[in-house]
N, C-alpha and C positions, 0 to 999 in steps of 0.2 A: 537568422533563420536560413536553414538551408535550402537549394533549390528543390531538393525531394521535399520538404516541408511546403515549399512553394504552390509546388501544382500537385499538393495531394487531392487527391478525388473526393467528394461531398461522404460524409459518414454515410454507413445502412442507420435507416430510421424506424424502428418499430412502433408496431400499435394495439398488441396484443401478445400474450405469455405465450402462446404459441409460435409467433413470428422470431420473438426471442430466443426461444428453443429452438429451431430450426439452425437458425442463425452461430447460437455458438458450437452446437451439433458439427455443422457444417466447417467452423472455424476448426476446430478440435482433431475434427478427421483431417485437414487438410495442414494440420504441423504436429511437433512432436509432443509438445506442451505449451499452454494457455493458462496465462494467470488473469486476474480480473480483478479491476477496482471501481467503486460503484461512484458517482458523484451527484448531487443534486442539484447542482446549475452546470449542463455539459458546457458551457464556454464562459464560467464563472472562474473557475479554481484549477489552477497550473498544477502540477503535477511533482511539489516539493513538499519535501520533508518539513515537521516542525523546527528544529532551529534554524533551519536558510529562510523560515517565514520572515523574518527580524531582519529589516534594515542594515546593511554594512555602515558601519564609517568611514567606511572607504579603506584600512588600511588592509597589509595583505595577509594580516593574523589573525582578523578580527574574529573567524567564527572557529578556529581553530583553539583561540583563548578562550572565547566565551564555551566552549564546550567543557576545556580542561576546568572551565570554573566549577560548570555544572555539575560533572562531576565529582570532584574533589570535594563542593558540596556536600551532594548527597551522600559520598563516603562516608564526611564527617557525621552531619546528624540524620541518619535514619538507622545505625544499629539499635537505637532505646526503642522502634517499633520495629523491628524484623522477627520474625520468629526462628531465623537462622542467622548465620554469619554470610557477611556479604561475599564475592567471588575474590579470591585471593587477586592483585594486582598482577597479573601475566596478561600477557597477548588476549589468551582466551576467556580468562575472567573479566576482561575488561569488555570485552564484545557481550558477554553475559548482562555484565550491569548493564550495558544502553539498553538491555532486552527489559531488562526489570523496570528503568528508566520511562522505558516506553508506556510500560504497564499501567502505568502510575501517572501518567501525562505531562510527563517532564519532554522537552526539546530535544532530541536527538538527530542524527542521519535519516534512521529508518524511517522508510515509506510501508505503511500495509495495503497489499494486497491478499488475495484468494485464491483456492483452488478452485474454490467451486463457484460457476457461475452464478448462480442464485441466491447467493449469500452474496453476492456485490448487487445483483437488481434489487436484493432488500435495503443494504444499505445507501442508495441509491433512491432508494422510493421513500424508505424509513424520514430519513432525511429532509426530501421534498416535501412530504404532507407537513413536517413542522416546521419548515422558512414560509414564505409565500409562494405558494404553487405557480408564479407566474410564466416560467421558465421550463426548457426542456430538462430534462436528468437526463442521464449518461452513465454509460461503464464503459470505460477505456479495455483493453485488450492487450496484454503484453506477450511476447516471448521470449524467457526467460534464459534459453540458452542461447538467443541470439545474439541478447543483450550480452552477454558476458563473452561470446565470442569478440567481442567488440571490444569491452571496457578491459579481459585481462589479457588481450592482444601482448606477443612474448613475454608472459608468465612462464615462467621452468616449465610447469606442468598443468593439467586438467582444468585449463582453458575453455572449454568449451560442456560445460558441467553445473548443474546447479549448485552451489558449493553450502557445505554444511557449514554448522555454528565454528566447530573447531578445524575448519580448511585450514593449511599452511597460506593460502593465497590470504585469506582472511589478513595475516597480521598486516598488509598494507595496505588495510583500513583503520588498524584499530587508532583510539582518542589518541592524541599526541603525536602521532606518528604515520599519518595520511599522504602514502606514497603515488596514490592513483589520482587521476582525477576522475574519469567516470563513475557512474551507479553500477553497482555491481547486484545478482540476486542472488537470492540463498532463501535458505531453510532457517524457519524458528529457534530457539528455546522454548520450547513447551513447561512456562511455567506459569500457566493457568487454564483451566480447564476452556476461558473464551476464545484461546486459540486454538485448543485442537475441535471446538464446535464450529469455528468460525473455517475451518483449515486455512488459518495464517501463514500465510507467505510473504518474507521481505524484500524487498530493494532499501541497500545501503549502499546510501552516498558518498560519494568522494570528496576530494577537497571544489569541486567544481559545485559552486549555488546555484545554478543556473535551474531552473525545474526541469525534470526530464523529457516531455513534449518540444524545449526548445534545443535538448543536446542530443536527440533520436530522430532519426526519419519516420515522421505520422505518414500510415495509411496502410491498405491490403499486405504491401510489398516490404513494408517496415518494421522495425520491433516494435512500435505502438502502433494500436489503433484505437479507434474508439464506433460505439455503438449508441446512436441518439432513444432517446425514450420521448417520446412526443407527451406534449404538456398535455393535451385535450382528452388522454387514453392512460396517463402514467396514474391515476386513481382507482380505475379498474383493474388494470395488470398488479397495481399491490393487492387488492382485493382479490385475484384469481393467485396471485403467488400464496396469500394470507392463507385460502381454501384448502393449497398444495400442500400445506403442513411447512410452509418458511413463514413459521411465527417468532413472537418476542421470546420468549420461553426456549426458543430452541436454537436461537442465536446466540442468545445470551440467558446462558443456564444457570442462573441464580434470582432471586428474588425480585431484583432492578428486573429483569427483562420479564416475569410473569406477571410484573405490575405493570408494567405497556402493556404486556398480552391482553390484560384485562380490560383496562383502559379504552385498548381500539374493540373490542369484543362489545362494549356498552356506548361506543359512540362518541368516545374523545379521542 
């Protein structure tokens, strides 16, 4: 931990959809860009990707291999269900597939976050109503081109940039060939309609496991921050978000999410 991680200041705490609007209002006007990630226990769950979820064995290949596995995998048996052909093996079809990967709830780098605040206070609250509400929710806070001024520190070029699917910076991340160690952010593959409802935006990881709250400075001054949702109030604020029109239906625009819609609408 570093000493800015040390003596960060106590998160803002809200207690109502209005406190939270102000708040990332406020955030929003006072940087260039604000990305958001929703969480249902704020001091439950670190801030890593699904394959660094998984225990190391300690060696210093291990998630580097297990990835190429996963991979090479899915290559092998998921053309008999694709309705296309998968991303040719280059640089940028390889970045494609973890995208597809992701999709489909396979292990990868990627972290999702948001553009839009209220699609993390749903996923956030979504969330809490179905664990045990005993706990505060949260949505973290990031700034995306901070973080990368950081993580592609002397990169040749655009450095300081939220970088696309097919950046040249990109290729030192792709599977096999992870030259960085920091999380780096970027833009999507928009290849399902739940991301461009969701406006999905990623953090992809480097060869470093560490969860990103432990490799960033948390707090105002930081590339992260976080925003507590108080346990005693986070029932009504989904209920005042639910009224706003940040329904199941509209997060998740297929069938799956109009069956929650219904669901909390009749009191499950």
């Amino acid at each position: 931990m570093t000493d800015a991680q040390k003596n960060t200041p106590e998160p803002e705490r809200i207690t109502s959809l209005a406190e939270y609007a102000q708040l990332v209002s406020d955030k929003a006007s006072a940087e260039d860009r604000v990305w958001f990630r929703g969480t249902s226990a704020a001091d439950a769950y670190p801030l890593t990707p699904s394959l660094y979820r998984r225990p190391s064995d300690g060696t210093p290949t291990f998630y580097a291999d297990l990835e190429g596995s996963l991979v090479d995998t899915f290559r092998h048996r998921s053309p008999p269900f694709m309705t296309g052909p998968l991303p040719a093996a280059t640089p940028e079809g390889d970045l494609e597939t973890l995208f597809i990967m992701q999709h489909y709830g396979l292990p990868t780098r990627l972290l999702d976050w948001t553009e839009n605040p209220f699609v993390a206070l749903y996923f956030a609250l979504v969330k809490w109503r179905r664990s045990l509400p005993l706990s505060d929710a949260g949505v973290w806070t990031l700034n995306p081109k901070r973080l990368n001024q950081v993580s592609l520190m002397g990169m040749s070029k655009d450095s300081d940039i939220i970088l696309s699917p097919n950046h040249s910076n990109l290729r030192a991340y792709r599977p096999g060939h992870i030259e960085r160690e920091k999380p780096v952010a970027m833009y999507g593959v928009h290849n399902s309609k739940r991301i461009v409802a969701q406006r999905g935006v990623f953090v992809l990881f480097g060869s470093a496991p560490d969860p990103m709250d432990a490799q960033e400075a948390v707090g105002p001054d930081g590339v992260l921050d976080k925003i507590i949702i108080d346990k005693d109030s986070a029932a009504a604020i989904f209920s005042a978000l639910f009224r706003m029109g940040f329904t199941d239906s509209v997060v998740f625009p297929d069938l799956d999410g109009l069956a929650r819609e219904v669901s909390y609408q009749h009191g499950y």
